[in-house]
C-alpha positions in Angstrom: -68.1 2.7 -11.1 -69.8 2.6 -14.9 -70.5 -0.8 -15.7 -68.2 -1.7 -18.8 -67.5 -4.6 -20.6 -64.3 -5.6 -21.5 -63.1 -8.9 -24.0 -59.5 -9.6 -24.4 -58.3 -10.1 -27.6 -57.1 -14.3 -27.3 -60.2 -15.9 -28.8 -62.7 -18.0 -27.6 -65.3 -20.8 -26.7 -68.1 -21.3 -24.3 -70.8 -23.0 -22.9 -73.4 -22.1 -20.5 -73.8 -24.8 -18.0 -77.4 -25.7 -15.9 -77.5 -26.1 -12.3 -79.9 -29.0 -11.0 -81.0 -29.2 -7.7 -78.5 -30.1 -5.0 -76.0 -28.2 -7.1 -74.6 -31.0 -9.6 -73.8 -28.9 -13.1 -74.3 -30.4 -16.2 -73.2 -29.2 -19.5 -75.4 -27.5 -21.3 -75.0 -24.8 -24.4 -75.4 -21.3 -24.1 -77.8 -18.7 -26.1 -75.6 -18.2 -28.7 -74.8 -14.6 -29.3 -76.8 -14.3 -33.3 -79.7 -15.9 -33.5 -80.1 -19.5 -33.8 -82.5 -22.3 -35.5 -86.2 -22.7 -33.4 -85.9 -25.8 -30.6 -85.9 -29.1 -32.1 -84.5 -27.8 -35.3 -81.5 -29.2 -36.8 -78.5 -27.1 -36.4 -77.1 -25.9 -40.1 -73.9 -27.5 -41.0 -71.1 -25.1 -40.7 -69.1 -24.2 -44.2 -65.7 -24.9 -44.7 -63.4 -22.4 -42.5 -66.3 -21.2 -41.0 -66.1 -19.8 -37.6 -68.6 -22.1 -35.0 -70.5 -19.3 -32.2 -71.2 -22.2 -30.1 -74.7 -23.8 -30.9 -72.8 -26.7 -32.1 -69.6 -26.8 -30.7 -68.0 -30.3 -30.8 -67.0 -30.0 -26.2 -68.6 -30.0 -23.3 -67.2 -28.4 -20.2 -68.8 -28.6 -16.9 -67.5 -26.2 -14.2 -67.4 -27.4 -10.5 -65.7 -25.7 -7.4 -62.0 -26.2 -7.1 -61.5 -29.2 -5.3 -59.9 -26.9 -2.5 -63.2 -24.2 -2.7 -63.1 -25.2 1.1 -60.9 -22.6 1.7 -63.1 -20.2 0.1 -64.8 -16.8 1.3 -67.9 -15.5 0.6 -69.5 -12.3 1.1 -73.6 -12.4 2.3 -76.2 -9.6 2.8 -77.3 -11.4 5.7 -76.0 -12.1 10.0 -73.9 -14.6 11.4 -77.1 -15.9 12.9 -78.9 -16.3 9.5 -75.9 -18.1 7.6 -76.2 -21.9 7.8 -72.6 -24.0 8.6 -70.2 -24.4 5.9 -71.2 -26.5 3.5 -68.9 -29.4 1.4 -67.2 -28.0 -1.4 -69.5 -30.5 -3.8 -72.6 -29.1 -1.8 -71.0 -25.2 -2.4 -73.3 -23.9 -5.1 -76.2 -25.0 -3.8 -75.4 -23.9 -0.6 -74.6 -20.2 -2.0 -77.2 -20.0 -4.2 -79.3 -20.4 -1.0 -78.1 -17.5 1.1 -77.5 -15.7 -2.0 -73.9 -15.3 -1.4 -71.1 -14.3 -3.9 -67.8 -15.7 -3.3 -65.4 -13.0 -1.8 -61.9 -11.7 -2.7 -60.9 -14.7 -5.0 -62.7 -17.8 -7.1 -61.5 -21.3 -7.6 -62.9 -23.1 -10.4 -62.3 -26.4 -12.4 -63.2 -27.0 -16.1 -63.5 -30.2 -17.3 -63.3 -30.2 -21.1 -64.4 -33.2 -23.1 -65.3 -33.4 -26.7 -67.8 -34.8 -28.0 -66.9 -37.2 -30.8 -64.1 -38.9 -31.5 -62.6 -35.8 -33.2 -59.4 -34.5 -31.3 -60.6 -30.8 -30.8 -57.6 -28.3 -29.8 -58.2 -26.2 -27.1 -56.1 -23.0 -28.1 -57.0 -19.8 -26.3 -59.0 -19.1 -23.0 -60.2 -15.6 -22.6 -62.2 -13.6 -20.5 -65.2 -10.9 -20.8 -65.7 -8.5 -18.3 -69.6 -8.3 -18.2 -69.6 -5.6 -15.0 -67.6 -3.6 -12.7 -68.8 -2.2 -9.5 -68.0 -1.1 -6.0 -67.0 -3.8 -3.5 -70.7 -5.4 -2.0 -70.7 -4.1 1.6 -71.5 -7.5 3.1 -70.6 -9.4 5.8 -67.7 -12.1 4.7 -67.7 -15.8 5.5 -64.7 -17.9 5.5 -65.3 -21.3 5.0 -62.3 -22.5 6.7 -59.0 -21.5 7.6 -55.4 -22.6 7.6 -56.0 -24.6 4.1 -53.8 -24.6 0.7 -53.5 -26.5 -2.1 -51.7 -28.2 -4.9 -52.0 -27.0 -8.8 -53.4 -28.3 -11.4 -51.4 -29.4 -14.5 -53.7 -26.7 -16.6 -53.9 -23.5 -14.3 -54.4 -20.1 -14.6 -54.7 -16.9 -12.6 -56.8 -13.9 -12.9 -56.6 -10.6 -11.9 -59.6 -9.3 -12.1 -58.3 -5.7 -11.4 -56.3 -5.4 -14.4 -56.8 -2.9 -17.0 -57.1 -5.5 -19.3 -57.8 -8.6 -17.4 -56.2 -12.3 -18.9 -55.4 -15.5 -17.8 -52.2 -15.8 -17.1 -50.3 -19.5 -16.8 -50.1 -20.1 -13.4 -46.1 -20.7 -12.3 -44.8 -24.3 -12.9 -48.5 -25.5 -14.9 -49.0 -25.8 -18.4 -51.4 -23.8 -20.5 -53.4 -24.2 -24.0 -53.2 -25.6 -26.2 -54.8 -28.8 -25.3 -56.2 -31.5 -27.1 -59.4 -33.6 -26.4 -61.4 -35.9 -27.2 -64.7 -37.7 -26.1 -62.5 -40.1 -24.4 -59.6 -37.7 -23.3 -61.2 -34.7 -21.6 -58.9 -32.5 -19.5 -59.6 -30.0 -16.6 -58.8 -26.7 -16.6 -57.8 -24.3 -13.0 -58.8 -20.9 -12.7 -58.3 -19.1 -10.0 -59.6 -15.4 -9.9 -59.2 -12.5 -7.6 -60.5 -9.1 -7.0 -59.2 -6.8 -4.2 -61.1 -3.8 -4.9 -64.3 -4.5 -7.1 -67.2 -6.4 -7.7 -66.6 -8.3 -11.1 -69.1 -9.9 -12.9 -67.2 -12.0 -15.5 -67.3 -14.8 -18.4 -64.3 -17.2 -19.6 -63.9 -17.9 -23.4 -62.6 -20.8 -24.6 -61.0 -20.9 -27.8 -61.3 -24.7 -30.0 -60.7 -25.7 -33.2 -61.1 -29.2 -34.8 -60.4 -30.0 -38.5 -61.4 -27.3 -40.8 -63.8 -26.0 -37.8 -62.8 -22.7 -35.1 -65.2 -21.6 -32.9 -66.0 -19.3 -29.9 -67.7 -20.6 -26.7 -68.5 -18.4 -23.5 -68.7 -20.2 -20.0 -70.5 -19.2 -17.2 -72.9 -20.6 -14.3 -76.5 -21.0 -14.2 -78.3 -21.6 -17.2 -74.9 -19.0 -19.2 -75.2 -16.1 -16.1 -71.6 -15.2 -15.5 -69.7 -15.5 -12.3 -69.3 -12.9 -10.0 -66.3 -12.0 -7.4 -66.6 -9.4 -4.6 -63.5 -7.8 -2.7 -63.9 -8.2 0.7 -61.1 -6.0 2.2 -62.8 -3.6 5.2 -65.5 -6.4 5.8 -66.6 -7.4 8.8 -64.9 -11.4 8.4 -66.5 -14.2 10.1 -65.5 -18.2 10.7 -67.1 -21.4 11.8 -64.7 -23.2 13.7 -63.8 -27.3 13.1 -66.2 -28.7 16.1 -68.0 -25.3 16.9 -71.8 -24.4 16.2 -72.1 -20.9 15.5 -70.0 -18.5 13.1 -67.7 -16.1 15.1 -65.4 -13.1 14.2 -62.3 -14.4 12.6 -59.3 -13.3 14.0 -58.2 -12.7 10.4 -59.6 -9.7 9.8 -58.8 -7.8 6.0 
């Protein structure tokens, strides 16, 4: 399928977020989409009502698996016999960016959003870009276990990444934006996302604004790359059993 890219119109902030070793994120900003001041130059101050693109947005959010990524699947270009055991969930990015996996038919994630000062910034709007659309990949999926669920998060939001015009939508019974936060009061933010028939590569945008201050602020993985979401329906689906020591065919099959 032509690649295309699609933004909804909600609005939108973001950061880019670095990856160290061992898979721990940290926040970090993103290229900003003009160009910016040289490293080590001061950031210009921002006029009155002007609209912030991110170099100096006054939040920090840091994206981690969902704390039920466990029940994750993945989809690998490799064997049963080359994959290595399921990992633990705060080991999962490191453990995918190994085998070069991409995580299969949906994607749990959890924003935490803090500001940076001791400004309230007002979360009001999360968005998201479509930066690709393809076929399925025809990998091999990998369930990490099986059998799991989950509570909700107070902030949660689902994604179909299918749509026409992809959102996200307020999951049932949570509460969406807008938020406030502070340096002291971060929040964290769900989002699920699923895709039954493509491969999806995909930003969020998170809208802010504080005082006189709006701004726009895309979110993504490693060093601002966006994530990325295969189907996995027709795929040959594989588990690792509690207490076994191989993967094996899942009797789940899509």
């Amino acid at each position: 399928m032509t690649a295309t890219t699609v933004l909804t119109a909600l609005g939108a902030v973001a950061i880019g977020l670095k990856t160290h070793p061992g898979g721990d994120p940290t926040s970090a900003p993103a290229p900003a989409a003009d160009a910016g001041p040289s490293a080590g130059s001061p950031a210009p101050l921002s006029p009155p009502g002007a609209v912030d693109r991110g170099a100096s947005a006054p939040i920090t959010v840091t994206v981690r698996p969902h704390r039920d990524a466990e029940c994750d699947q993945y989809v690998i270009d490799r064997p049963p016999s080359e994959v290595p055991r399921p990992p633990a969930v705060v080991d999962a990015p490191a453990w995918a960016a190994k085998v070069g996996a991409v995580p299969g038919h949906y994607q749990s994630i959890e924003l935490t959003v803090q500001g940076t000062g001791s400004d309230t910034v007002v979360l009001t709007a999360l968005n998201v870009r479509i930066a690709r659309i393809a076929a399925p990949l025809a990998w091999n999926a990998y369930s990490m276990f099986e059998g799991c669920g989950g509570g909700m998060a107070v902030h949660s939001f689902d994604l179909d990444l299918d749509a026409a015009r992809p959102r996200p939508v307020v999951t049932d019974g949570s509460t969406g934006l807008p938020l406030k936060v502070s340096e002291r009061d971060p929040e964290v933010i769900e989002v699920t996302a699923q895709t039954t028939s493509h491969d999806v590569s995909w930003y969020l945008e998170l809208e802010w604004s504080s005082g006189n201050r709006t701004g726009t602020l895309p979110i993504g993985v490693r060093d601002g790359a966006p994530f990325r979401t295969s189907a996995v329906k027709g795929r040959p689906l594989y588990r690792y059993p509690i207490g076994g020591r191989a993967w094996e065919p899942s009797p789940f099959q899509q």
